[in-house]
N, C-alpha and C positions, 0 to 999 in steps of 0.2 A: 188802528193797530198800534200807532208808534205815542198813543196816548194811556192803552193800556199796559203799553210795556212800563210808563211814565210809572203809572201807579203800581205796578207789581214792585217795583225797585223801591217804592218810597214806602211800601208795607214794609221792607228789610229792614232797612235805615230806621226806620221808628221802633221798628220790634223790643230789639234792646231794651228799651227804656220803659216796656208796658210792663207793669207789678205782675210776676208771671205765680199759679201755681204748681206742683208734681206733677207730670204729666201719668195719664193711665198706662203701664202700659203690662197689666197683667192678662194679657191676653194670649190664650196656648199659641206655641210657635212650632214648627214640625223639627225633631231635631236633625243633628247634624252627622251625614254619613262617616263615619271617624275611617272607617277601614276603605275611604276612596281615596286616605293618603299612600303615599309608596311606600314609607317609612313604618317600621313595626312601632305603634304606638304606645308601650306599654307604659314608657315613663317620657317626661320631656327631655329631648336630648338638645345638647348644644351646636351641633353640629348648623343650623340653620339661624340661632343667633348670632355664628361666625362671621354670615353674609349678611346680609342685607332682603328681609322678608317683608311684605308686603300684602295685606289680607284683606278683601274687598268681603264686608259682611254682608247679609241678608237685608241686615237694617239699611243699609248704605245704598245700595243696589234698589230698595225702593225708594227713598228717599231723593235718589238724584233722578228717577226716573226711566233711570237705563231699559232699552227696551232687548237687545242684544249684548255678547259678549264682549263686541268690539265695543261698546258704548260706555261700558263698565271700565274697561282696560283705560279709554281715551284721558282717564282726569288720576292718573297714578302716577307717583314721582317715578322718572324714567323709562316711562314706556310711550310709545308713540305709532297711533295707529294710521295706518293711509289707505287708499285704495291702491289697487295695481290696475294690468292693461285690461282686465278681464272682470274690471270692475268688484274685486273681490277686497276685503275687508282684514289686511293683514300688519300684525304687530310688529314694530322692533322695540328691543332693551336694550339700551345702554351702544344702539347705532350697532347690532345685530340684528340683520332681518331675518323673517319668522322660522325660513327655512333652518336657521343655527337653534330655533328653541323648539323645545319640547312641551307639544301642548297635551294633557292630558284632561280625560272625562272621567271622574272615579278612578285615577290610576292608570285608565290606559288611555297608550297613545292615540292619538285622532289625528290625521290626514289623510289625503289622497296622493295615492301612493306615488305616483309619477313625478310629482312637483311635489310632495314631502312636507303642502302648506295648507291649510284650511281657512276656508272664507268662515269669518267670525261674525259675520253679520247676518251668517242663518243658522246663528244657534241662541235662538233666542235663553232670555233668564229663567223663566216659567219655574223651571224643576231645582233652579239651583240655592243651594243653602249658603255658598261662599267660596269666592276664587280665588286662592295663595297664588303668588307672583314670587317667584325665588330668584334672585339674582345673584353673579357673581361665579364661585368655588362651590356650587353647592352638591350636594351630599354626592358619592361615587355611586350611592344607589341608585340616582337614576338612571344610568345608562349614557350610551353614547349618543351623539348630538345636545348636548347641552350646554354646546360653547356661549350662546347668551342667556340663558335662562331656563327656570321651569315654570311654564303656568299650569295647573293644574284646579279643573272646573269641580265642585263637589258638589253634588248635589243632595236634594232634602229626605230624610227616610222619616215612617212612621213615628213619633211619640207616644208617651204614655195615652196623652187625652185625644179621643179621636178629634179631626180638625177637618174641613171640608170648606172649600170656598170655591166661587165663581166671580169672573171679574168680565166685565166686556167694555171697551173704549170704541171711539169712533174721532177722527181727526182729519185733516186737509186731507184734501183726492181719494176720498173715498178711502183714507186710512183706518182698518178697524183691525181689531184684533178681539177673541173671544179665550179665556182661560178656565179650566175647571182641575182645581187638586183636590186631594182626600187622602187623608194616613191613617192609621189608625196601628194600635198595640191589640191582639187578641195573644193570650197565655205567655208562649214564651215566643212567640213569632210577631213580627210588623211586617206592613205592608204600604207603599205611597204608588198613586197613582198621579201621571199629569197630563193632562192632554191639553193641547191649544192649537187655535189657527189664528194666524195675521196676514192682512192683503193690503194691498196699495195701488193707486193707480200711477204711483212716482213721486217724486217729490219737486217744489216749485224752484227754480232759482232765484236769486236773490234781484227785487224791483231797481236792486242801482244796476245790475248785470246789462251788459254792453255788447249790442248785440256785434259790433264792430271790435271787437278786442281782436287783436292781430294773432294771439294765442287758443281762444279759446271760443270765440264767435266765428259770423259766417266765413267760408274759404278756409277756415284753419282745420286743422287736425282734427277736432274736436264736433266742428260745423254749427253750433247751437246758434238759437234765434230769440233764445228768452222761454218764460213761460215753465212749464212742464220738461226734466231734461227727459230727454230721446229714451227710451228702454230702459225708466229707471224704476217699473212694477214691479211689484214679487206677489205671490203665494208663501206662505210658509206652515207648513205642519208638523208637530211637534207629540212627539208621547217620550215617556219617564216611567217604568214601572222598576218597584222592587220588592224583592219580598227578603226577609231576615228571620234569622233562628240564632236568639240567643239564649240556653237554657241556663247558662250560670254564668259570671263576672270573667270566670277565663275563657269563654267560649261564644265565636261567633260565627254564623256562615254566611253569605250572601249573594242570588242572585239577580243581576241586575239586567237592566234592558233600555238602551239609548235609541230613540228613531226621530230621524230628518226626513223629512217629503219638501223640497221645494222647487218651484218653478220660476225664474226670473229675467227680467232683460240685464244686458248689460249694456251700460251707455260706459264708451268706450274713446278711445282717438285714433286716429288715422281710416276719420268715415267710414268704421267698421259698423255694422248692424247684427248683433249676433244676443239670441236669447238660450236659456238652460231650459230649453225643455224637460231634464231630466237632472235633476239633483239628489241623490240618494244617498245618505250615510248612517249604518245603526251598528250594535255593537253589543254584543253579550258578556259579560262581566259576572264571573264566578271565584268569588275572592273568602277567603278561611280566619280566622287567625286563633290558636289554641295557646296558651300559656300555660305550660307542662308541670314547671314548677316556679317557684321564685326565682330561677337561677336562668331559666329557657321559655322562651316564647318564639315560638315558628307562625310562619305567615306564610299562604300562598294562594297563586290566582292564576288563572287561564282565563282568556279572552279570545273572540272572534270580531274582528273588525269588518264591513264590506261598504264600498264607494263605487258608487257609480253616477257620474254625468256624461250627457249630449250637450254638445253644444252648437248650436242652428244660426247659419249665416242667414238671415231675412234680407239680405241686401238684394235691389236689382235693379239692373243697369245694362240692358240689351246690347248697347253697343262699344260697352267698356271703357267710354271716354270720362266717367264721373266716381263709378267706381266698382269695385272688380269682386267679388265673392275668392274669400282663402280657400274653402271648402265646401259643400253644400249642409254636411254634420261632420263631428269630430267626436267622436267617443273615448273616453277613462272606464274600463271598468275593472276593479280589483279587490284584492283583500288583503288584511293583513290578518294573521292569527300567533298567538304565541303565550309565555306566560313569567312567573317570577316566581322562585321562592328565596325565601327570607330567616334566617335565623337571629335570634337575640340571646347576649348572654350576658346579664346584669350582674356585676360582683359588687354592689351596693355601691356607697359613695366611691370607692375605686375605680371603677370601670365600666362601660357599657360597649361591649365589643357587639357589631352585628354585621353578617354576613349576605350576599349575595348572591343570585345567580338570576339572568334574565335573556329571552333570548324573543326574536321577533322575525317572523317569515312576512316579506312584502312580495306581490303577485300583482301584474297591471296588464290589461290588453288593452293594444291603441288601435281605434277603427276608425276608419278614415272613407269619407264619401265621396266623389270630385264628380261634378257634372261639367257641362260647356261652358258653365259661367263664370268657373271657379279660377283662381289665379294659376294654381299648378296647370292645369291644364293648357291656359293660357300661354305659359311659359313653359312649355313642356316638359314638365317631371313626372307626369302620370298618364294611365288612359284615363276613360271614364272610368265610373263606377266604384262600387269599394273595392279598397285597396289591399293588398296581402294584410293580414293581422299579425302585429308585430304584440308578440309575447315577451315581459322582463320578469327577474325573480330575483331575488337578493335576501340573504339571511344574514342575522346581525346579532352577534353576542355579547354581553359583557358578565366577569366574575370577578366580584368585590367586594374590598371587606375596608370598615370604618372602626375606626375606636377611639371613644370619649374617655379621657382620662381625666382625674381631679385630683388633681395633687393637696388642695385645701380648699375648704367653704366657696372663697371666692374667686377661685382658679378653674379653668374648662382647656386642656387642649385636645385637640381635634384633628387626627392624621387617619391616611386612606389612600384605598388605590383602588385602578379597576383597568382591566386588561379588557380591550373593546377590539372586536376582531366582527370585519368585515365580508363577507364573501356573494359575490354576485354568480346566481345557478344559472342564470339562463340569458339570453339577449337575442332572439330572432332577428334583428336587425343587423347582429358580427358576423364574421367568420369567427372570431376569439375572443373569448370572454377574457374582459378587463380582470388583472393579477389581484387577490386575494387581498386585505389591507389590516395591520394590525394596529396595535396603539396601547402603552401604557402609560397609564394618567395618575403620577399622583397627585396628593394636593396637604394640607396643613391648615388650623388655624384656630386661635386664640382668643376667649372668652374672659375678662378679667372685671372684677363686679367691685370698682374702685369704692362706691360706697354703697347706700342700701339706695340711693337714686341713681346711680352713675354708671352704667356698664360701658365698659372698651369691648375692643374688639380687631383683630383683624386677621386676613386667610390669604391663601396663596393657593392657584392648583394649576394643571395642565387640563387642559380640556381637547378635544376632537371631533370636527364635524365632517362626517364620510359623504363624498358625494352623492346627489342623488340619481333617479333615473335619467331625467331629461337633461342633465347636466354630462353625461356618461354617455347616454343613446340617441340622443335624439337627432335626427336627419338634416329638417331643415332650423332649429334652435343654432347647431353648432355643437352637438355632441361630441363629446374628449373622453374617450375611454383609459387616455394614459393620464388623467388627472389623479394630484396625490388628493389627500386630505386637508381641508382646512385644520389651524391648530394655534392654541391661544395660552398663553400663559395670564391669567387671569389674578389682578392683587386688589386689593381691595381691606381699608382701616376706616373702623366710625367708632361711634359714641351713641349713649342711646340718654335720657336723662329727664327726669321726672319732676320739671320744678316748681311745684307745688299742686296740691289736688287737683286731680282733671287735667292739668297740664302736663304735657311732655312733647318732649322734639329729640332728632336724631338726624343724624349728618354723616355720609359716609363719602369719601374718596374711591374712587376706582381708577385704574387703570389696566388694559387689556392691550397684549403685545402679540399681533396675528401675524403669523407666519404663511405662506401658500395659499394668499386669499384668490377666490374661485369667482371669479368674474367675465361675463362676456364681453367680448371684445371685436374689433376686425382685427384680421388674418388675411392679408395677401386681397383685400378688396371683401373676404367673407365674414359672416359671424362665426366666434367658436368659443366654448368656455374655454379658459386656461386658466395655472397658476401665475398671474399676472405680477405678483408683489407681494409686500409684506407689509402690514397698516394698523395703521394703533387709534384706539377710542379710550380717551380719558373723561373725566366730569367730576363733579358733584352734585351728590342730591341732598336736599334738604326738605325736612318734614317737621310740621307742627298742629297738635292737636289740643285744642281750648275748650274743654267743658268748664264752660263760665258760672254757668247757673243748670237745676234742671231743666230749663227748659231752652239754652241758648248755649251752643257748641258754632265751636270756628274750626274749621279745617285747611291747613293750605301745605300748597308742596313747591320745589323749585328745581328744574335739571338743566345744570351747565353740561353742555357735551359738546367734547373737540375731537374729529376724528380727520384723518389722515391716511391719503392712499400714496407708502411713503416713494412707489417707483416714479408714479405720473405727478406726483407735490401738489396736490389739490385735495379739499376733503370729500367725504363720502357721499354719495348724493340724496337729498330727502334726509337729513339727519339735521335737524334742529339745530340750533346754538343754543338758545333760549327756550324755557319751556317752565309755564310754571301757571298753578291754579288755585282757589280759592274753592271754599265752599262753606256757606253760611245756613245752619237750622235752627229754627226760634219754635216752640212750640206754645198755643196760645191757652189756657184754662178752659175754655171751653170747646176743645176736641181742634183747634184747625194748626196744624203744622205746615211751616213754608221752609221751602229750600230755594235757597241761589246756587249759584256755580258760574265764574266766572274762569276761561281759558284763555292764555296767551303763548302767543306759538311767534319764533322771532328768528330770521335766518337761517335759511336753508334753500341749497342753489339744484341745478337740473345740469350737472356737466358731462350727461346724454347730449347734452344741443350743445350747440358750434353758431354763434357764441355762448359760452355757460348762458344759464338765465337765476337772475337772481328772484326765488319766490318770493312774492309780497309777505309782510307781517301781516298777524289778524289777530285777532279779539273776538270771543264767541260768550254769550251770556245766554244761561238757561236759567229756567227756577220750574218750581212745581209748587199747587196748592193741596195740602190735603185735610178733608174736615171726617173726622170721626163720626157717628150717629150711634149711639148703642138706643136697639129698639126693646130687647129684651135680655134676661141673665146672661143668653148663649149668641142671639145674633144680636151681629155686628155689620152695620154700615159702613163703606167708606167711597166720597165721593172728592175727586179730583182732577183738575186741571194742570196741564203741564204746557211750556214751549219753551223750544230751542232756537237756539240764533236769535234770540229777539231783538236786537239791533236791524236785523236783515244785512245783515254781512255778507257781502261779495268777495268769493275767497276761494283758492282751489290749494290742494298739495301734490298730488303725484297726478291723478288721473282728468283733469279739466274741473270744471265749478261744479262747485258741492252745496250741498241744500241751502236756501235762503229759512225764513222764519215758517218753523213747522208748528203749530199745535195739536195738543190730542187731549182729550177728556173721556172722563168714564165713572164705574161706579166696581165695586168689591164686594159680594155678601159674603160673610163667614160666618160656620157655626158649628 
């Protein structure tokens, strides 16, 4: 193993230097769903060169081999993906965790509603055309909670030339996955379809892993012994459909269709055993957008969201000396449904005023199981059986309006507000529903195109992250229904700069000044959220992109982040100091492209535990091979090899040790 990795490194290294030709690469691509942005598309506005944007392509996405969302996010200046307790696969930006950002599928928002977070690790890439990452002040049209960011996943609709491919891999433990898309244009209508399934029997830990580590081996939290970790299988099922009607250049409609099926363990800590029997999330997406005249273009969209997991304690332990079942199941089931409309009103190079209004109903039921084995029962907080069902509801609005002004050619500024008002309808678990919560947010910021290489830049805004369910209700978390809002004055100045063909790099300064941050805590011996303090995250990112030649591109990024929890005087925890990645593709004259990817992850401590613990540094190296075959005019072969950690790096971040050296190989027919 550790001789092939020898070689896959030293095909990099020489690449460079092999006399390379054009590479093909006229082969139909499905296009890109434009109306799964939020934003009325009609012209490019500035408002999103203010901040700091971020755009993970199609190309990219296969090239590094990313098999999941989280995979895609993990190698982005500023963003930092971890596991949590529940073994779920969630982002922070800029030392924001996920709950402050807003993740979106086509426009609409995607969690589960209780926790306000989604596992990114079971949404695979299959259907997707390209993920924007907005960081910073960005636009008032998203909406509320967008105090760290917006990600928004877009996925592929039909093109012109029908397109149809089939892909299937197969990789350690029984790792396979099988993919089937097809789009196609008939008259004035497209239509994309995606279906896939991926399984695993887990993934291996890494051959230096120690089965004596005081943290993460046997007796610890953790309990591992090497090998295979504990419940770390899945199932994954995945479809994509959409269908579109465009009759003419002002005129689009579009129904869309999002569906998740999966089943998974969860290798967790604190010798929990718990699997998802039940993971369910899909979503209907009915989105417009008409351009009336030159002057007005209206957009709007209705969605139906629905989530629903179980999740199944497998522990057992008769006599409760080793360890104890929390529940026998735990049920989420809920929805969210709601919509936006959008106005735009272009007065040409003077103005781009556009308007808002968006509003979002969330609904969650908690079921709860408890037999003889379970901990509650144990400790007496219930009887058997299920438990009363505790009903929440919460509606969430915002009305907002942005205007781009251009004073001259090379000038953009960028001012906006949006009144974000909060209201929880229902809480079965009160006597009195938590007070009502408003919030006005504005923000600002400046576009200046110093030369025809050199853009400035910088933004200013208020942002507001309203709490969520389990933060507000929840029994035994520590729910605080007199919790205010999180609230962040958010600044941020870059540079973006072109120096010379194929080259450009961009650097942006942030800082984020948080007021009323929402943290668990003890209380008198108990857990409970509260507004515990006020806490600030600065940094810099750094980005550079080197198209050397056609066939040899360098990519790297860099994120300094300091953050600070200013009551307790220690930083945040799981928040990086250092974080910065490479990525090298050489493409070779006769169809075979290779990719590296090199990540480094540098300081970041656990000041949950007593003593802090500082996590180790690591280093993670992936690459992928991939060779072209065209058999005839229309199909197209393609066959490749990928693996990750190929060092075999022993390394954990929030949740215990995470995969050692994984491979996967397969093959792609298109036609």
């Amino acid at each position: 193993m550790r001789r092939l990795c020898i070689a896959v490194v030293f095909v990099f290294i020489l690449a460079p230097f092999v006399l390379a030709q054009d590479m093909d690469t006229s082969a139909s691509e499905p296009g890109v769903f434009q109306l799964g942005e939020i934003l009325v598309t009609a012209k490019q506005e500035k408002v999103d060169p203010a901040t700091t944007v971020t755009t993970f392509s199609q190309e990219d996405i296969k090239a590094q081999g990313s098999q999941t969302v989280a995979d895609a996010l993990s190698k982005l200046p500023g963003v930092d993906v971890q596991t949590t307790g529940k073994g779920e696969s969630h982002v922070t930006i800029r030392g924001f965790d996920q709950d402050s950002v807003k993740v979106l599928i086509d426009g609409v928002p995607v969690y589960e509603q209780y926790y306000r977070t989604l596992d990114l690790s079971l949404i695979p890439v299959d259907a997707i055309s390209k993920i924007v990452v907005t960081k910073g002040a960005s636009s008032v049209l998203y909406g509320a909670n967008t105090m760290g960011g917006v990600i928004n996943i877009i996925t592929k609709k039909g093109g012109k030339v029908p397109v149809t491919s089939m892909a299937a891999s197969y990789g350690n433990n029984n790792t396979q996955a099988y993919i089937f898309n097809h789009g196609a244009t008939v008259g004035d209508f497209n239509y994309w379809l995606t279906a896939s399934y991926r399984s695993s029997d887990g993934f291996e830990l890494s051959d230096d892993f120690n089965e004596n580590n005081p943290y993460t081996g046997i007796g610890s939290d953790y309990n591992e012994d090497g090998g295979t970790r504990d419940l770390s299988e899945y199932i994954k099922r995945t479809i994509n459909a959409k269908i579109g009607y465009e009759p003419d250049a002002d005129t689009q409609l579009y129904l869309s269709f999002d569906y998740h099926n999966n089943e998974r363990g969860v290798p967790s800590e604190f010798s929990r055993y718990w699997y998802f029997t039940i993971w369910d999330q899909w979503h209907l997406n009915l989105v417009g957008q008409k351009k009336l005249s030159d002057l007005t273009t209206l957009k709007g969209r209705a969605f139906y969201t629905k989530h629903n997991d179980r999740l199944t304690d497998v522990s057992w332990d008769a006599d409760h000396t080793t360890s104890m079942k929390w529940f026998e199941t735990s049920e989420y089931d809920g929805y969210s449904e709601g919509g936006e409309l959008q106005a735009s009103f272009d007065f040409g190079a003077a103005s781009l005023v556009k308007m808002g209004f968006n509003y979002t109903k969330d609904y969650t039921e908690q079921k709860e199981f408890y037999d003889e084995t379970t901990r509650g029962v144990v400790m007496g907080w219930n009887d058997y059986g299920w438990q009363p069902r505790q009903e929440y509801e919460t509606d969430t609005y915002t009305m907002a309006i942005e205007d781009e002004i251009n004073p001259t050619d090379r000038l953009s500024l960028v001012v906006g507000a949006s009144y974000d008002y909060y209201d929880p309808k229902d809480a079965s678990s009160l006597d009195e529903l938590p007070d009502s919560i408003e919030s006005f947010n504005p923000q600002a910021g400046i576009v200046y195109d110093l030369t025809d290489d050199t853009s400035l830049h910088a933004s200013v805004g208020k942002k507001t992250r309203f709490p969520h369910m389990k933060e507000l209700y929840s029994y035994y978390a520590g729910g605080n229904a007199e919790l205010d809002p999180q609230q962040t004055i958010s600044y941020e100045v870059g540079a973006d700069h072109a120096f010379a063909t194929g080259i450009t790099g961009s650097v942006a300064y942030f800082y984020n000044d948080i007021s009323d941050l929402i943290q668990r805590v003890r209380v008198d011996g108990d857990w409970q959220y509260v507004n515990v303090s006020d806490a600030m995250t600065q940094g810099v990112e750094l980005d550079l992109a080197m198209r050397l030649t056609d066939s040899f591109s360098v990519g790297a990024n860099y994120t300094y982040l300091s953050t600070r929890d200013k009551e307790a005087d220690h930083e945040l925890s799981f928040k990086p100091r250092h974080k910065a990645n490479i990525d090298l593709r050489y493409g070779f004259p006769f169809g075979l492209t290779t990719t590296l990817q090199g990540s480094y992850t540098q300081r970041q401590s656990d000041y949950d535990q007593d003593p802090v613990r500082k996590m180790p540094d690591f280093f993670l190296l992936n690459a992928r091979l991939e060779q072209e075959i065209s058999l005839t005019g229309k199909l197209k072969t393609t066959l490749f090899v990928q693996g990750t950690n190929l060092t075999d790096k022993d390394y954990q971040v929030d949740n215990g040790p995470e995969a050692g050296r994984m491979y996967l190989a397969g093959l792609q027919v298109s036609f």
